[in-house]
N, C-alpha and C positions, 0 to 999 in steps of 0.2 A: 112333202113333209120335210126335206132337207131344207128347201129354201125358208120354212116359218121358219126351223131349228136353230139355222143362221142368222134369221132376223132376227131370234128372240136372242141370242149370244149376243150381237152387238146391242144390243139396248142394257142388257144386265149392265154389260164394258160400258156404256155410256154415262147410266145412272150412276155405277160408281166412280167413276171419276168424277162428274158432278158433284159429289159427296166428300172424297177422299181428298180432292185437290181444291180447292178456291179458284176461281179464275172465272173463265167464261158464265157458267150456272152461278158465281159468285157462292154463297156460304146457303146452299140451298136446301140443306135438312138442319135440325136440331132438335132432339128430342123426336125424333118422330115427326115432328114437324114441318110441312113443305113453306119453303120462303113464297111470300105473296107473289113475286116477281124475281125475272133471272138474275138482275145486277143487284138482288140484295147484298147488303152489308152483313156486319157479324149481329147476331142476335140477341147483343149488347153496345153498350157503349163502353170503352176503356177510362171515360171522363165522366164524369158525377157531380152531384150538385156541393155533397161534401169537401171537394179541391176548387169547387169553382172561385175565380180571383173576384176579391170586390169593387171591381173597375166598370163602368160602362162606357158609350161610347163619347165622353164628353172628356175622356181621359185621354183621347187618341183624336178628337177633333174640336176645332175654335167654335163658336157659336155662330160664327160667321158661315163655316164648311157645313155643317149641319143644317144651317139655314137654307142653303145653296143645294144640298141634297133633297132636302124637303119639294124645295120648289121645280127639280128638274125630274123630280120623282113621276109627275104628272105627265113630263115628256117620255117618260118609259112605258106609261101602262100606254101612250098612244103608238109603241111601237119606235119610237127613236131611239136610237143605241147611242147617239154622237157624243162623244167626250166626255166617257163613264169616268168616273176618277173612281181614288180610295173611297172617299167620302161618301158617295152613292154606293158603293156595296157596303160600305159594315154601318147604314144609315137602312138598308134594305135591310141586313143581315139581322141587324137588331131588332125589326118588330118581332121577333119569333125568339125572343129570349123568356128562359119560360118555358117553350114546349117541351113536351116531355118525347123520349127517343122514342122510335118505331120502329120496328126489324121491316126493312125493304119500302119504308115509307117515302116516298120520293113525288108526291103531291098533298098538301096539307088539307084543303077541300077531301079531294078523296080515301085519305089515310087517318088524316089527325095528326099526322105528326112525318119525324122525318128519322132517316139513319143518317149516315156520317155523309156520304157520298149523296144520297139524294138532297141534303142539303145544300151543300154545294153545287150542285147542278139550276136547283130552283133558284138559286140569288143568281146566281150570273146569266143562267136566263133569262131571267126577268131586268137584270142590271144592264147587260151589254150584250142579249141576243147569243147568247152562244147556240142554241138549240139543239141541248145534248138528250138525247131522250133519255131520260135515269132510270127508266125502268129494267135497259139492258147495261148500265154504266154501275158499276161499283168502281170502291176506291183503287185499285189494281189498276182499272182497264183507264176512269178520268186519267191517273197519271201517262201508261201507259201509250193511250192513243190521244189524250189533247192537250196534254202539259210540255213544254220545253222543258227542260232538266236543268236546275240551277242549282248552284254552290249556295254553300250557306252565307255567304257574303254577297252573293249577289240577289239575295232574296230581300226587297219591296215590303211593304204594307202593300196589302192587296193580291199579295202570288198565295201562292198554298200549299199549305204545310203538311205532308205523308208521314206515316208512321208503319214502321215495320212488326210484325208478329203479336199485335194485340189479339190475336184471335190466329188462332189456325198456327201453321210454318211461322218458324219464325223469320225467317228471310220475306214472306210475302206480305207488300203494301194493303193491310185491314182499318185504316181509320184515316179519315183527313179534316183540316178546319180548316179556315181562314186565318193568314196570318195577318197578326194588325202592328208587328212591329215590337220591340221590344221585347220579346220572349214571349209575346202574346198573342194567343189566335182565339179567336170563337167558332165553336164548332158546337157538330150535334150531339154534346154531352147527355144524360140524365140528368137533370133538362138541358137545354140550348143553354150554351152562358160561356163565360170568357174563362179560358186555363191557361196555364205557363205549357207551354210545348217541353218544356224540359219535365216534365212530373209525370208526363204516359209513357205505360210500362207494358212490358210483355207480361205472360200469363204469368211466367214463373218470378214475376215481380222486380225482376232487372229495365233497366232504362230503357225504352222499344228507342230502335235507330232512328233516325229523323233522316227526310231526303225533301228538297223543295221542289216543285215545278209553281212554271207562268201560266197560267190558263189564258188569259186574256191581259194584252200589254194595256195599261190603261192610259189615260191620256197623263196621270204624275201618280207616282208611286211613292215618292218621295217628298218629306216636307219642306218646304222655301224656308230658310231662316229671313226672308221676309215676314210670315209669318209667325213668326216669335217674340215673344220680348226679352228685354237686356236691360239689366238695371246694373247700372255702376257707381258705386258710391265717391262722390268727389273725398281727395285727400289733403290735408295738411302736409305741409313741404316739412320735411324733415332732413333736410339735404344730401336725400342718397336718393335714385329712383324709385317711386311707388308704381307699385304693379297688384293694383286690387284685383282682385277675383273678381273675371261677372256672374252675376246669376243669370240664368238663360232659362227662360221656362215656356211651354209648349203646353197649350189646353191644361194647365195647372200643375202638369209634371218638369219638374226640375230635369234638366238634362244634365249630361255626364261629359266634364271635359274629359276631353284624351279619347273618346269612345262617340259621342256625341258631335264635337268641335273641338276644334285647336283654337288657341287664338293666340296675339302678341301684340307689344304695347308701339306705340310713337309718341314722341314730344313727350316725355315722362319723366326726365330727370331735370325738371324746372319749373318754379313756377307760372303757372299759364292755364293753356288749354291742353291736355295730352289726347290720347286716341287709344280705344282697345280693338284688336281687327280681329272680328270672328269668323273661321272657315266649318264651312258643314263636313262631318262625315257621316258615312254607315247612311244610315236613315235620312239623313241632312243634309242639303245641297243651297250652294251658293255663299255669299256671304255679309257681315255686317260689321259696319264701322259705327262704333258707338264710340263719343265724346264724356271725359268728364274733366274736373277742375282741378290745379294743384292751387292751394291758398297759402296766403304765408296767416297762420294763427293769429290774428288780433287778439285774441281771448288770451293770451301769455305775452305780457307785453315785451317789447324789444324785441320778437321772434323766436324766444327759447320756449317750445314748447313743452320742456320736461320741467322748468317751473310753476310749482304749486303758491300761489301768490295768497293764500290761506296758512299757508303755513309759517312755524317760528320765525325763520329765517328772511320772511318778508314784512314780517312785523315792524312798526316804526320808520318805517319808508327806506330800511336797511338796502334790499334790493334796488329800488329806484336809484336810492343816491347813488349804488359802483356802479349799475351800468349807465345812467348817465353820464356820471362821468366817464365813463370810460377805465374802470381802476382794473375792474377781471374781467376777462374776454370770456366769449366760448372757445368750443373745440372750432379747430381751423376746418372751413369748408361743413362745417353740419350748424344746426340750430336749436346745439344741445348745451345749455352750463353744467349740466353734471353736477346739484350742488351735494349730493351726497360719496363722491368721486371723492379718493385720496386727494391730498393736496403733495404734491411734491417739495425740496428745496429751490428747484428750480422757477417755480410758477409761484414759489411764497416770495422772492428776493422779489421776482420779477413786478407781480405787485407790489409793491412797497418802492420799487424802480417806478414806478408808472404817478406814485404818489407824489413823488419829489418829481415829477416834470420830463422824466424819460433823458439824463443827465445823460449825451455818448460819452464813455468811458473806454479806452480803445486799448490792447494788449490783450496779452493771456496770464493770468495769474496763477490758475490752475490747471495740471497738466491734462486735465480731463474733461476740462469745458473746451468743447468745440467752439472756435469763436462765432461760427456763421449760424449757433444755434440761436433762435429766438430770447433766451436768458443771458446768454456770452455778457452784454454789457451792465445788464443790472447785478452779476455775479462781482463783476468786476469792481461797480460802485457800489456794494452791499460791505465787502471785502476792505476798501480803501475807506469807507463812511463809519467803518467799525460796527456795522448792523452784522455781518454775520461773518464768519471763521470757515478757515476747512477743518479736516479731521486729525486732530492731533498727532506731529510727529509722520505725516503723510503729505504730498502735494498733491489731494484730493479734494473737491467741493464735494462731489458723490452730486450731480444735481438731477437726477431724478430717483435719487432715497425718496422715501416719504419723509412726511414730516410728524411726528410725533405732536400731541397736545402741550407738553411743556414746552419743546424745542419754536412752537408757534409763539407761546407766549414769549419767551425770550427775544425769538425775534423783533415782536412789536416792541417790549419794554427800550430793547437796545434802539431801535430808530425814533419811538418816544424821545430818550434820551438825546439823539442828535438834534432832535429838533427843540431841545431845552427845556423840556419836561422834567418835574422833579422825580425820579423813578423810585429815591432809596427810600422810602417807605410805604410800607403794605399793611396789610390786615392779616390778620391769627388766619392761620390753615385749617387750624384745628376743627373750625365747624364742618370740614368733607371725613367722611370715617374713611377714604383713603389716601389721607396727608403720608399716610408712610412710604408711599409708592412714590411721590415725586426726589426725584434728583438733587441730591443736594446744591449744584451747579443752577439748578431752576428755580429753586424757593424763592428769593427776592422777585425776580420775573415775578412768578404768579403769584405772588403776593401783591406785589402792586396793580397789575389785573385784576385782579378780583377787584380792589378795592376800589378799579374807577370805573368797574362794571362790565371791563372787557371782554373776563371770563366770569362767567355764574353757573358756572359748572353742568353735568348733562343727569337727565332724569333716570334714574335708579327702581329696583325692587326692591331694595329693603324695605323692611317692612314699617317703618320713619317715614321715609318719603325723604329721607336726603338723600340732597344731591354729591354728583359723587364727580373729582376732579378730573380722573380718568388720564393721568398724566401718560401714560407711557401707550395710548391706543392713537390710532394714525388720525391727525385732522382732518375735517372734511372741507371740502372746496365753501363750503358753505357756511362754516365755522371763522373762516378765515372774511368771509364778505361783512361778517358782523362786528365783529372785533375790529376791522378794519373802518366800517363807519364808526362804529363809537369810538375810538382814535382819532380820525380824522375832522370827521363832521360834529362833533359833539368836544373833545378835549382841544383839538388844533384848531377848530374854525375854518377850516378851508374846503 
C-alpha cells in the first residue's frame, strides 16, 4: 500500500506540472480539456484573420522563383531534400493558406488543420527533411532543441520567428511562423495567412518579445540584387552633378534605400554616360551597376535649360537674336540664363560692353571695381562712353547693385545716344497710372523708350488692365535681353 501511495503521489506531481508549466506535456489541458498530443500548442492562436497582411507570396517571390518552387516541389514529395531554398518553403507553406488553427494539429490529413508549431514542422519536413516528429515538438522545445539562435539581424527569409508569452508565462516561447522577410512571417494564425511579427502580443495585450532561430540553413536566404530591377531615369545636364534616385523593386515591392541598399554615383558630373552602384544590405546581397544618360537639352535651345521659349520674353526671335550673338551670357559653369534673375549694374554695362564689340579699356576708374572682375573693362568704357556714371559725390560704380527699371532704361537711352540716336523726345507717361513714381532724373529715358517700344511697360491688376511702369522694381535679366534687341536689332541694325 505504501508503494501504490507513492506512485499515485508522483503522478498527481506529474500531471500538475504538465498543467501548471508549458514545456515538455506542452499546453496539455484547457478547459478541462486534454490536448490531442504532448507537443500541443496554446489552444489558440495569438494571430487571426482580422490582422492578417494583404500580401501573398508573389509579394516575396519573382515568378521565376515560384516557377522553380513548383517544379522541384515534385522532387520533394520523391523524397529529395537537395537545395531547399526560401522559395520552396513559403511556396510549400502557402498551399495551406486558408486553414483554419487546430489545438495540437500537427498533420493536416489527420487533424484538419494545424497549431503554430505543428505547422512548422510539417513544411520543413516535407521541404528539406527535417523529420521532427511534431507530435511531441511544440514551439518551446522546435526552438529549444533544433533551432540555432539568431539576432535579429542575422535572421533570413526562411529562419523562424518565436514569440514570448502569448499563452501561459510570459517569458515562455507559445507561438512561431515562418519568417518571409520584412517584418513578415506566415504562420498558423486563425487561419494560416501572412502577419507583421511586430503586431503579436501577450495576453495582457503588450508586444510578446520576439527571438529568431535557423531551423534549417537553406541553400540562399537572401535575395541576389541580380534579381531585382533598377530603373534610372536619364538626366538633363544642368551643370552641377545629377544623382537620380533608383527605384529598385523586388516581386512588385519597392525596396528601401539606406535599409534595403546603398548605392553611389560615377561619371555624373558631365555629360555622357554616368553609373549608379547598388550594394545589397539586411535581406539583400551583392551588387548592381546600372547605367543612365546625362543629355545636354536640345528642347531649350543653346543649352539653357531654365528657358521657356513660349514665353514673352522669347517672343519675336528676341532670345535667339542675344544668344546668337553672344550679347548675355549664362551663369559661368551651369546652363542656366536666369531670365527672371535681377539684372545687376555690372552685367547691364557689361552687356551693352559686348554690343559695341568688347572695346579693352584698361585702368581703374572706380575704387570698387576689381579690375580682374569679369565687368572691370566694360565699367570702364561705360564710364569714359558717357553710358553710365558712379554714384554721386562717391568713387563708387556699386557693380553688383541691382538695377532698377528706370535706371535700365536710362542706360539704354544714354548708349542709344552714343551711337547717334535722336533720344530727346518721347511720348506722354501719362497713359501708366504710376508715371508718379518715376524719377525725375529718368523721365526723358523712358519716355523715349516707350516711344520706340523698348519699354511697354509690365502687366498689372488693376482692374483696366493698364499697364504699369513699375520704375523703381529691380530689372530682370530678361527685361534687359528684350530692350536690348529692340535697340540693337530693330533701331541700330546690327
Amino acid at each position: 500500500m505504501k508503494r501504490i501511495g507513492t506512485w499515485m503521489a508522483v503522478m498527481v506531481v506529474v500531471v500538475l506540472a504538465l498543467i501548471a508549466v508549458p514545456g515538455g506535456g506542452a499546453f496539455a489541458e484547457e478547459n478541462g480539456a486534454t490536448a490531442p498530443v504532448p507537443g500541443a500548442d496554446a489552444p489558440f492562436s495569438p494571430t487571426t484573420g482580422s490582422d492578417a497582411l494583404d500580401v501573398g507570396i508573389a509579394d516575396f517571390l519573382t515568378d521565376e522563383q515560384i516557377a522553380a518552387a513548383a517544379a522541384r516541389l515534385q522532387q520533394r514529395d520523391a523524397g529529395d531534400w537537395s537545395s531547399a531554398d526560401f522559395g520552396d518553403v513559403l511556396y510549400f507553406a502557402s498551399r495551406y493558406l486558408g486553414w483554419e488553427y487546430v489545438w495540437g494539429g500537427k498533420d493536416p490529413v489527420r487533424d484538419g488543420g494545424f497549431d503554430c508549431s505543428g505547422y512548422i514542422c510539417w513544411v520543413y519536413n516535407n521541404v528539406c527533411g527535417t523529420g521532427i516528429n511534431g507530435d511531441y515538438t511544440n514551439a518551446a522545445t522546435l526552438y529549444e532543441d533544433f533551432c540555432t539562435p539568431l539576432s535579429s539581424s542575422e535572421a533570413r527569409p526562411g529562419d523562424v520567428v518565436f514569440f514570448r508569452g502569448t499563452y501561459g508565462p510570459s517569458s515562455y516561447i507559445s507561438h512561431v511562423g515562418i519568417y518571409c522577410g520584412e517584418g513578415v512571417m506566415i504562420d498558423a494564425g486563425d487561419p494560416i495567412g501572412f502577419h507583421s511579427i511586430y503586431g503579436v502580443t501577450q495576453e495582457d495585450g503588450s508586444p510578446a518579445p520576439i527571438v529568431f532561430g535557423r531551423l534549417v540553413t537553406l541553400s540562399s536566404s537572401f535575395i541576389d540584387l541580380a534579381d531585382v530591377t533598377v530603373t534610372v531615369a536619364d538626366q538633363p545636364w544642368t551643370g552641377s552633378p545629377r544623382a537620380p534616385k533608383p527605384v529598385v523593386e523586388f516581386a512588385g515591392r519597392v525596396l528601401r534605400p539606406g535599409i534595403d541598399y546603398v548605392y553611389s554615383y560615377s561619371n555624373n558630373d558631365a555629360i555622357g554616360t554616368a553609373s549608379v552602384h547598388i550594394v545589397g544590405s539586411g535581406l539583400y546581397v551583392g551588387s548592381r551597376t546600372v547605367t543612365f544618360s546625362i543629355y545636354n537639352d536640345m528642347t531649350h535651345k543653346y543649352g539653357f535649360w531654365d528657358l521657356d521659349w513660349d514665353a514673352w520674353y522669347a517672343e519675336d526671335g528676341i532670345m535667339d537674336y542675344i544668344l546668337s550673338n553672344n550679347i548675355i551670357q549664362g551663369y559661368a559653369g551651369e546652363p542656366l540664363f536666369g531670365p527672371y534673375d535681377s539684372l545687376t549694374r555690372g552685367q547691364a554695362v557689361t552687356i551693352l560692353w559686348r554690343l559695341e564689340g568688347s572695346p579693352a579699356v584698361a585702368g581703374q576708374v572706380f575704387g570698387d571695381v576689381d579690375p580682374v572682375q569679369y565687368y572691370a573693362s566694360a565699367v570702364n568704357w561705360a564710364y569714359e562712353a558717357g553710358v553710365a556714371h558712379g554714384y554721386a559725390g562717391t568713387n563708387a560704380f556699386m557693380p553688383d547693385a541691382e538695377v532698377t527699371r528706370e535706371e535700365l532704361a536710362t542706360l539704354i537711352a544714354n548708349y542709344a545716344a552714343v551711337k547717334g540716336l535722336a533720344t530727346d523726345e518721347g511720348t506722354d507717361l501719362l497713359q501708366f497710372p504710376d508715371v508718379a513714381k518715376v524719377s525725375p532724373w529718368a523721365e526723358d529715358s523712358l519716355s523715349w523708350c516707350v516711344s520706340q517700344g523698348i519699354v511697354s511697360g509690365k502687366g498689372t491688376t488693376l482692374g483696366d488692365g493698364s499697364p504699369l511702369l513699375d520704375p523703381q522694381a529691380e530689372a530682370w535679366r530678361a527685361s534687359m535681353a528684350k530692350m536690348v534687341t529692340i535697340l540693337a536689332r530693330d533701331l541700330l541694325a546690327v
